[in-house]
C-alpha positions as CSV (number, residue, x, y, z in Angstrom):
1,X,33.5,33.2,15.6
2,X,36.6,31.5,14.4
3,X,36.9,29.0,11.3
4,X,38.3,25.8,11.2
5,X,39.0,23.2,7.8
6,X,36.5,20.5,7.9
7,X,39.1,18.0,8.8
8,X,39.3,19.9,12.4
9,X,36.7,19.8,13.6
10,X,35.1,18.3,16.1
11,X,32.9,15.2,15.1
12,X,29.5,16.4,16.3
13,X,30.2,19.9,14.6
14,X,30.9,18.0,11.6
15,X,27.7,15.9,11.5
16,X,25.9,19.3,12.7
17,X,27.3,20.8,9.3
18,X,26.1,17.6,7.0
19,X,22.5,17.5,8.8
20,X,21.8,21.2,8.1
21,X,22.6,20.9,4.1
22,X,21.0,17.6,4.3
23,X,17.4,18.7,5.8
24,X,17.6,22.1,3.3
25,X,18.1,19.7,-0.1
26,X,15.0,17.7,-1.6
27,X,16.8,13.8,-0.8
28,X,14.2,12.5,-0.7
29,X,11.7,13.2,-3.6
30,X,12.7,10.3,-6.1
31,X,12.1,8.0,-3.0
32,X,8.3,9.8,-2.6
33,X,7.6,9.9,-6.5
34,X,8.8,5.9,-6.8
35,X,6.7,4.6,-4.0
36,X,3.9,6.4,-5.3
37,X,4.0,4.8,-8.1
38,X,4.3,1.5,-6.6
39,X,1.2,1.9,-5.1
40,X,-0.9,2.8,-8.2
41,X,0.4,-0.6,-9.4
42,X,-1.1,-2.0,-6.1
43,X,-4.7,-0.1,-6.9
44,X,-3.8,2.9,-4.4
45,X,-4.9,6.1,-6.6
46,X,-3.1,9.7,-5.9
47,X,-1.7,8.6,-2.8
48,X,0.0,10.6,-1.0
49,X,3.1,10.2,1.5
50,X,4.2,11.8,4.6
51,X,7.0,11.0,6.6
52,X,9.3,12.5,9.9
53,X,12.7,11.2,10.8
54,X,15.1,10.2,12.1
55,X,15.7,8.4,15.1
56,X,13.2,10.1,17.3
57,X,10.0,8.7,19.2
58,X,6.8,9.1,17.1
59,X,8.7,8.8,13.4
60,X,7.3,7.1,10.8
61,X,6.1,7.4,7.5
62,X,2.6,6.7,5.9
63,X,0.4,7.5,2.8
64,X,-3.3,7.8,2.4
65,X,-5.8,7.8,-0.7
66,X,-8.5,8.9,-2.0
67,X,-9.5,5.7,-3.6
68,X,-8.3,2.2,-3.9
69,X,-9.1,0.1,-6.9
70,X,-9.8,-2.7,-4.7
71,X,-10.1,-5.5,-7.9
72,X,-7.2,-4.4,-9.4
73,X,-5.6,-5.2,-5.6
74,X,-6.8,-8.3,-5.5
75,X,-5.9,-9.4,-8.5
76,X,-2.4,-8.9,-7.6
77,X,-2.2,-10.0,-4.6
78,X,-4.7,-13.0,-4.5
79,X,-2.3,-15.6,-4.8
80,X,-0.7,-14.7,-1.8
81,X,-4.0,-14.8,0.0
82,X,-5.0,-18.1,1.8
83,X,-9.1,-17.4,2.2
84,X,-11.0,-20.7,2.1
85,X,-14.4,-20.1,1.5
86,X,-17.2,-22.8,3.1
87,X,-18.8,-23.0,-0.2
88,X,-16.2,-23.7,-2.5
89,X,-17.1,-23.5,-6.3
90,X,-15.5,-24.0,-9.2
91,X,-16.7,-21.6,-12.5
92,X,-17.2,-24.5,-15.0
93,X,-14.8,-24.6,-18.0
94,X,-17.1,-23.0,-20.5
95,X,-18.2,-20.2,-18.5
96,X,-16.0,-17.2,-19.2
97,X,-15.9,-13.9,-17.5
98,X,-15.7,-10.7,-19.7
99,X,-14.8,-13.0,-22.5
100,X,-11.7,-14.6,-21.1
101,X,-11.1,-18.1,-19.2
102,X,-10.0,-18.8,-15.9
103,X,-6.7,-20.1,-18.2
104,X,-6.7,-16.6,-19.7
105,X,-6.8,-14.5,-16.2
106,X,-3.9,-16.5,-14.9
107,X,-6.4,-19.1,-13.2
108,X,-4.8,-23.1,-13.8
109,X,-7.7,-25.6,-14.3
110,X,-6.5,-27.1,-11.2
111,X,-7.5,-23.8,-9.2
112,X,-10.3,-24.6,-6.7
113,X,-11.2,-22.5,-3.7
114,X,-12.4,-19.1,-5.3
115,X,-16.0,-18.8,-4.6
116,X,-17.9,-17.4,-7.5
117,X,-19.0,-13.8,-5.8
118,X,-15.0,-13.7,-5.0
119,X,-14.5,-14.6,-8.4
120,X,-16.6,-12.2,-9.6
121,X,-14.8,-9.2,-6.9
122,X,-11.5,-10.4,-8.4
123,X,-12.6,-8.9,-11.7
124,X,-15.4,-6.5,-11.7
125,X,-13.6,-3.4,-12.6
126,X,-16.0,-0.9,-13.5
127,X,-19.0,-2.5,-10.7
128,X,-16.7,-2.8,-7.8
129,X,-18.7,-4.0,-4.8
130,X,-16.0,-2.8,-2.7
131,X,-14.5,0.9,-2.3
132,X,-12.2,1.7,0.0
133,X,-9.5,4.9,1.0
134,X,-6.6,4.7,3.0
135,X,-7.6,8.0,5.6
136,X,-5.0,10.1,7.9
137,X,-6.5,9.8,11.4
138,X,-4.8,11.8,13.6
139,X,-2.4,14.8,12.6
140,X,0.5,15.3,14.9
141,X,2.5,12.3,14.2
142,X,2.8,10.8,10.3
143,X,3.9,7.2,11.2
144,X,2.2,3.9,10.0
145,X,-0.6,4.0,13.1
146,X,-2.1,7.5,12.1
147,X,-3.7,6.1,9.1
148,X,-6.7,4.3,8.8
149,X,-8.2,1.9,6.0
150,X,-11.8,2.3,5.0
151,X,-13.6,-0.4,3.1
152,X,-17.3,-0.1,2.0
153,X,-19.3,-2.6,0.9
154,X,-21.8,-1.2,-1.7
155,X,-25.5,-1.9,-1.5
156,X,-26.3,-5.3,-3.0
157,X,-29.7,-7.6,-3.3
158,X,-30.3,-10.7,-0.9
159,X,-33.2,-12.9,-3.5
160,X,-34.1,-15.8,-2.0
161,X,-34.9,-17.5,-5.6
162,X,-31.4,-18.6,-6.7
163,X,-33.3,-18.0,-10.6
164,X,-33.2,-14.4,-9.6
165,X,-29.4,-14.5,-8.7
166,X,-27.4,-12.1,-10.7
167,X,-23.4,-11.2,-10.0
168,X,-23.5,-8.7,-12.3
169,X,-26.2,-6.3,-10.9
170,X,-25.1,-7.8,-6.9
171,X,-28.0,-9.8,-6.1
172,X,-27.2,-13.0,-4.0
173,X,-28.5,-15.8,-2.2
174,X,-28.2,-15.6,1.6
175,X,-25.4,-18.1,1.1
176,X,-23.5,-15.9,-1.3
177,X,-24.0,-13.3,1.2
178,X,-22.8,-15.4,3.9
179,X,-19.9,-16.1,1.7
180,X,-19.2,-12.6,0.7
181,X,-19.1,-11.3,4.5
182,X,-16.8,-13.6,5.5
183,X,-14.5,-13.1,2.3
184,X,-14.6,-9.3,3.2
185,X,-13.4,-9.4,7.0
186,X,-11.1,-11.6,5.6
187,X,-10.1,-8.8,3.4
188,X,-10.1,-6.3,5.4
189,X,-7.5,-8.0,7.6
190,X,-4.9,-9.1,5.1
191,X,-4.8,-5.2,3.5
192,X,-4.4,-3.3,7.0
193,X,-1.4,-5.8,7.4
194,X,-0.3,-5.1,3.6
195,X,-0.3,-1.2,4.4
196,X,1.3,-1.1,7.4
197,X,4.1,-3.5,5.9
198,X,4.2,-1.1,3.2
199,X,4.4,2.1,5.1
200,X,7.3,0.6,7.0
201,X,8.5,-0.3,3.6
202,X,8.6,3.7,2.5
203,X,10.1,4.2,6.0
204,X,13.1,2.0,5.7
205,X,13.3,3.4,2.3
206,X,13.7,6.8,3.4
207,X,16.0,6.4,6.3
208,X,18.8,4.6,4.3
209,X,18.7,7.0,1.6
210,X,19.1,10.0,4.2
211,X,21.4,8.1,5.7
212,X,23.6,6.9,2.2
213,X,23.1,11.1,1.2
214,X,24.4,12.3,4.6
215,X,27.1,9.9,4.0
216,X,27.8,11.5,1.0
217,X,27.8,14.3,2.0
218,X,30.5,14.2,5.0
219,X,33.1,12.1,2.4
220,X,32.7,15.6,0.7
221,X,33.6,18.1,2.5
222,X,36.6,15.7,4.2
223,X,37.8,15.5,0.6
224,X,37.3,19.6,0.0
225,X,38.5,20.3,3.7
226,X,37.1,24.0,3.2
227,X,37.0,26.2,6.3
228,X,33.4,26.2,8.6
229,X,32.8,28.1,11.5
230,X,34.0,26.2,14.5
């Protein structure tokens, strides 16, 4: 087969040339390794990405989880959030949680709509009332609809004695229940949203860095003009 200098050849050879050294070289690992860690920051623990590209039917990116620290998730997204509880509270300025204020967590004195179980999901780090995972459900595509979010409520106590009501060890009145079931649908919701953002987030990611390294790549060997086979 004959050779030609870079410069020569035809465009789609050319772009056939870049796309084979670009799929055999690790691009895109830095991209991988810093949305991982954006998502521990975001409570999502050893996740794990996959992605396809580009530019074909069924691409995609997504990550799953083992685990997701869902108070650590709230408390960084929260004020973005726009629940309204029926039964809204206010913790009263003396009551503290773990030794800190409202003030002290980030909370004005002007804050008013956090219901106290919410309250108390917002910062209940070694309790947590709510797991969840982030699961793969189907195995032939990777893109943001293959995964799957699973929240579970852990067991908690319904007393009908508000005396008997305790946050700490999850026993609540039926209108803290009520409360609590509505705040979690709500929940639920806003973080499937959140994740699919997010994986199309990673995607977009992904796609201009291939594209910005393929790019590269072609400026290259126009530059070094070296022979390829035609």
């Amino acid at each position: 087969m004959s050779k030609k200098k870079f410069r020569d050849l035809d465009e789609y050879r050319k772009w056939e040339i870049v796309d084979s050294i670009t799929t055999l070289s690790s691009w895109y690992e830095h991209i991988i390794e810093s949305q991982v860690n954006a998502l521990l920051e975001h409570g999502f623990e050893d996740a794990e990405i996959r992605f396809s590209g580009f530019y074909s039917q069924g691409d995609g990116a997504s990550f799953t989880c083992k685990r997701i620290d869902v108070p650590l998730f709230l408390r960084k997204h929260w004020p973005e959030m726009d629940f309204q509880s029926e039964q809204i509270r206010r913790w009263q300025e003396e009551m503290s949680l773990y030794g800190e204020t409202l003030a002290g967590l980030g909370f004005s004195e002007d804050d008013a709509g956090i219901p106290v179980p919410v309250l108390h999901l917002l910062f209940e780090e070694h309790n947590s009332l709510i797991l969840g995972s982030v699961d793969r459900i189907s195995h032939r595509y990777v893109h943001e609809n293959t995964v799957s979010l699973n929240l579970d409520l852990e067991y908690y106590e319904v007393v009908e004695d508000p005396d008997e009501r305790d946050l700490v060890y999850h026993a609540f009145t039926p209108e803290d229940e009520a409360e609590l079931l509505d705040f979690y649908k709500y929940l639920e919701g806003w973080m499937e949203r959140w994740i699919k953002e997010k994986n199309h987030e990673i995607y977009r990611n992904l796609e201009e860095e291939w594209e910005a390294w393929q790019k590269e790549l072609y400026d290259q060997f126009e530059e070094e003009n070296e022979e390829w086979q035609e």
